[in-house]
N, C-alpha and C positions, 0 to 999 in steps of 0.2 A: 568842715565849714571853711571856704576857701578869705584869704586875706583879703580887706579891700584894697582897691590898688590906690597905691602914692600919691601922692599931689605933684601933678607937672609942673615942672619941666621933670623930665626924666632923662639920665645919662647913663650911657654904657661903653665898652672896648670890645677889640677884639682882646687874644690873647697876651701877647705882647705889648699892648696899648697905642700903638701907631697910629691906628684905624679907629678915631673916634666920634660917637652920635649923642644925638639929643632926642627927643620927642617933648612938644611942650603940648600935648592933648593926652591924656589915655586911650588905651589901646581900646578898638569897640572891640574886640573879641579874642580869645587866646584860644590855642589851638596844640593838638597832637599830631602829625600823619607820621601813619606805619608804611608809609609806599614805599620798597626798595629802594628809588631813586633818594630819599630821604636817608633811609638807613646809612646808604653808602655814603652822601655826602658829609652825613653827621657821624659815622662811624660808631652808631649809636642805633638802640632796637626802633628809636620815632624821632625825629625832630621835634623841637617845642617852637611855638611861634607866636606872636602877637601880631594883630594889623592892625595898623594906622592910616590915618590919611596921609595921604604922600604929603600936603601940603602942611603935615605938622611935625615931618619927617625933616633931621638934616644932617651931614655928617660935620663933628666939625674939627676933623683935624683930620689929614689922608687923605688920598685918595682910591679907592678901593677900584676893586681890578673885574673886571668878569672871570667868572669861576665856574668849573663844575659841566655841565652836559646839561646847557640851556637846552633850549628850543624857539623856535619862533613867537611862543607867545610867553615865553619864561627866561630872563636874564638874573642869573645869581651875580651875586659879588661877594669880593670876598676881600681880604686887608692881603695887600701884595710883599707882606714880610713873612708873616706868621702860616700867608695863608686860612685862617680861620675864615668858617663861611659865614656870613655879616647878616645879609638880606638878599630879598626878593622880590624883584620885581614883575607881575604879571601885565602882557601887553594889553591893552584896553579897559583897563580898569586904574580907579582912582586911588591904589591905596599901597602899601608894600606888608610887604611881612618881615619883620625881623626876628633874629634868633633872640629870642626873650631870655636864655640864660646868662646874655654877653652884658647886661643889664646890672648897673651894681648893687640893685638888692633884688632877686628877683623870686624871691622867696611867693608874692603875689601873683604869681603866674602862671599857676595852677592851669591845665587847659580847660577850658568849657566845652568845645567839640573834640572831637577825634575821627579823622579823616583817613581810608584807607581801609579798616581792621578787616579787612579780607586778605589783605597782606602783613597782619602783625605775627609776629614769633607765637609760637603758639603757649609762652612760659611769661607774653606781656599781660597783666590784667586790664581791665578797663580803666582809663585814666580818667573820663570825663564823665560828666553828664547825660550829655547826649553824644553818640557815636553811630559812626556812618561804614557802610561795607565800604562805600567811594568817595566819593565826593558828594555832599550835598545839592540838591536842588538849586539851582539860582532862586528860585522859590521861594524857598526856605529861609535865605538868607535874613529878610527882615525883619523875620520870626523871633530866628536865633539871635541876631543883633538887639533887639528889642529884650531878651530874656535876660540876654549876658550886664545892659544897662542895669535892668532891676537888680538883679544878682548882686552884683559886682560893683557895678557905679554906686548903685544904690544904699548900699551898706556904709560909704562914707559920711552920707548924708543924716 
């Protein structure tokens, strides 16, 4: 039975603490990916992530740096002392993802999806709910957003 999540505002660091955020909405949905590019950034078998509206998104001490092997529709950041990778921003969409471990409690953070598992280790179990060979549907998404409220949001209530 996953934790309900916190009451916003929410703050977190990187490692070093240079590089620090806030969120003052909860996150609509937490997340897994097993994509290689994850692994290696996280140096870890999946990245854990949360996303937020970008507009409830802010950092508020640092300035974080671009990091890692974007792409055109993907700009990481990251804290320019530690280097620790911070968040994510994707191009044309409203919202980022952050490393939901950098979070100071984030015990809540359990993922609801899981992105990729056509590329997990093959010794990761299932971490979520629902899991995906790829990337979900765009579809999908308001499904899932919707599930992860009741879920999740809902349990506060």
């Amino acid at each position: 039975m996953p934790l309900p999540t916190p009451e916003a505002p929410l703050t977190g660091a990187c490692r070093c603490g240079a590089l620090t955020m806030q969120i003052t909405a909860p996150p609509f949905m937490t997340a897994a990916c097993h994509c290689q590019g994850c692994q290696r950034m996280a140096s870890s078998a999946f990245s854990l992530t949360m996303m937020v509206s970008a507009d409830t998104f802010r950092v508020t001490g640092g300035t974080p740096v671009p990091a890692g092997a974007g792409s055109a529709d993907l700009t990481h950041y990251a804290c320019p002392a530690c280097h620790s990778w911070v968040y994510t921003q994707v191009t044309g969409v409203d919202f980022v993802n952050l490393r939901s471990a950098l979070f100071d409690d984030p015990a809540w953070t359990q993922p609801f999806i899981e992105t990729q598992r056509a590329e997990a280790l093959p010794w990761v179990p299932s971490l979520a709910p629902h899991g995906f060979e790829r990337f979900p549907e765009m579809e999908r998404f308001p499904e899932l957003i919707a599930a992860f409220a009741a879920e999740r949001l809902g349990a506060q209530g």
